[in-house]
C-alpha positions as CSV (number, residue, x, y, z in Angstrom):
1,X,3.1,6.4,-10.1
2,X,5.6,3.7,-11.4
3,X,4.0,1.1,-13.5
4,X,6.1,-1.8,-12.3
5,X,4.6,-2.0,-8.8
6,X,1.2,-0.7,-9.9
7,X,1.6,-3.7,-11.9
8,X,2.8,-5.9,-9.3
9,X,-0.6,-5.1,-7.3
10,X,-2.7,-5.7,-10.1
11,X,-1.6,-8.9,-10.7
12,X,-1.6,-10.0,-6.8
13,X,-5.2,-9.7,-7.3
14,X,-5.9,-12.0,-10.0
15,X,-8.6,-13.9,-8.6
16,X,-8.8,-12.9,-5.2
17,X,-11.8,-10.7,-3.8
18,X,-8.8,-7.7,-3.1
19,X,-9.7,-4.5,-4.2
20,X,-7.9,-1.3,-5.3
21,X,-8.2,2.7,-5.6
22,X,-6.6,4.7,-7.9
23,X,-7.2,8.2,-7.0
24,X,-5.8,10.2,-10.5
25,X,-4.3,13.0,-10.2
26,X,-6.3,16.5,-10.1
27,X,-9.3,14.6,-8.8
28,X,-10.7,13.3,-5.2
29,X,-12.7,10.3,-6.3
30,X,-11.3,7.2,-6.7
31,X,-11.8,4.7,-8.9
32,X,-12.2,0.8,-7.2
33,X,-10.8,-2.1,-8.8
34,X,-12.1,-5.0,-8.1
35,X,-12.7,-8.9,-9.6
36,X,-9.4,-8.5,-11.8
37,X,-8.8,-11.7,-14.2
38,X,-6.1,-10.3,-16.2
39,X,-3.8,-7.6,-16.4
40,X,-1.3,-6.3,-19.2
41,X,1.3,-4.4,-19.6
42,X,0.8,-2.3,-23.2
43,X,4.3,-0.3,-23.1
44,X,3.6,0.6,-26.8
45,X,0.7,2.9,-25.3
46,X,2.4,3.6,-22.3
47,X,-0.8,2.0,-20.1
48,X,-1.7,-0.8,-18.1
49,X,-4.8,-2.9,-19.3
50,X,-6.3,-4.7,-16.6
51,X,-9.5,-7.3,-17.2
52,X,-12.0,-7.4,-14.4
53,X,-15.2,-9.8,-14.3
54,X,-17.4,-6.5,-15.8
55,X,-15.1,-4.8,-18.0
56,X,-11.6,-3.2,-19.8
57,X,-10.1,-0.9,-18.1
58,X,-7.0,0.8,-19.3
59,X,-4.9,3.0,-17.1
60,X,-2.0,5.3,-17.7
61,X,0.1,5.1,-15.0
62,X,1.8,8.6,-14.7
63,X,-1.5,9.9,-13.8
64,X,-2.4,7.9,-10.6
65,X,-1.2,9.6,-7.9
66,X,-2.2,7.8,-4.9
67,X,-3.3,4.0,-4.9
68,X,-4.9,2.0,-1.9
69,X,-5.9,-1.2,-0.9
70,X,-7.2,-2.6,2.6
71,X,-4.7,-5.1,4.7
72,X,-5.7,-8.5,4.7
73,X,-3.5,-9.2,7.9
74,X,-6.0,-7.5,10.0
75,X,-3.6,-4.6,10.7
């Protein structure tokens, strides 16, 4: 996936009860988001580092392959 609107999401979500799943690529399970306060783009490492209420997480974009997130406008 492309980091810019991966990161676009992210930071959408500052402070806001959204949540997100990353599925990554050769698995089925995905990983919710949720509570972000920051996020960061580290293009030296090539990953995203976003800051959530309960921890660090640091995500390399070119393995998500598919991310989701419920509609707030009720559709």
């Amino acid at each position: 996936m492309e980091r810019g609107p991966l990161i676009k999401i992210l930071a959408e979500m500052k402070g806001t009860i959204k949540e997100l799943d990353l599925i990554l690529v050769g698995d089925s399970k995905p990983v919710e988001i949720r509570n972000v306060v920051d996020v960061e783009d580290v293009r030296s490492n090539k990953v995203i580092k976003i800051v959530t209420r309960q921890n660090f997480i640091w995500i390399d974009p070119e393995h998500v392959a598919v991310a989701y997130q419920v509609r707030t406008d009720g559709h």
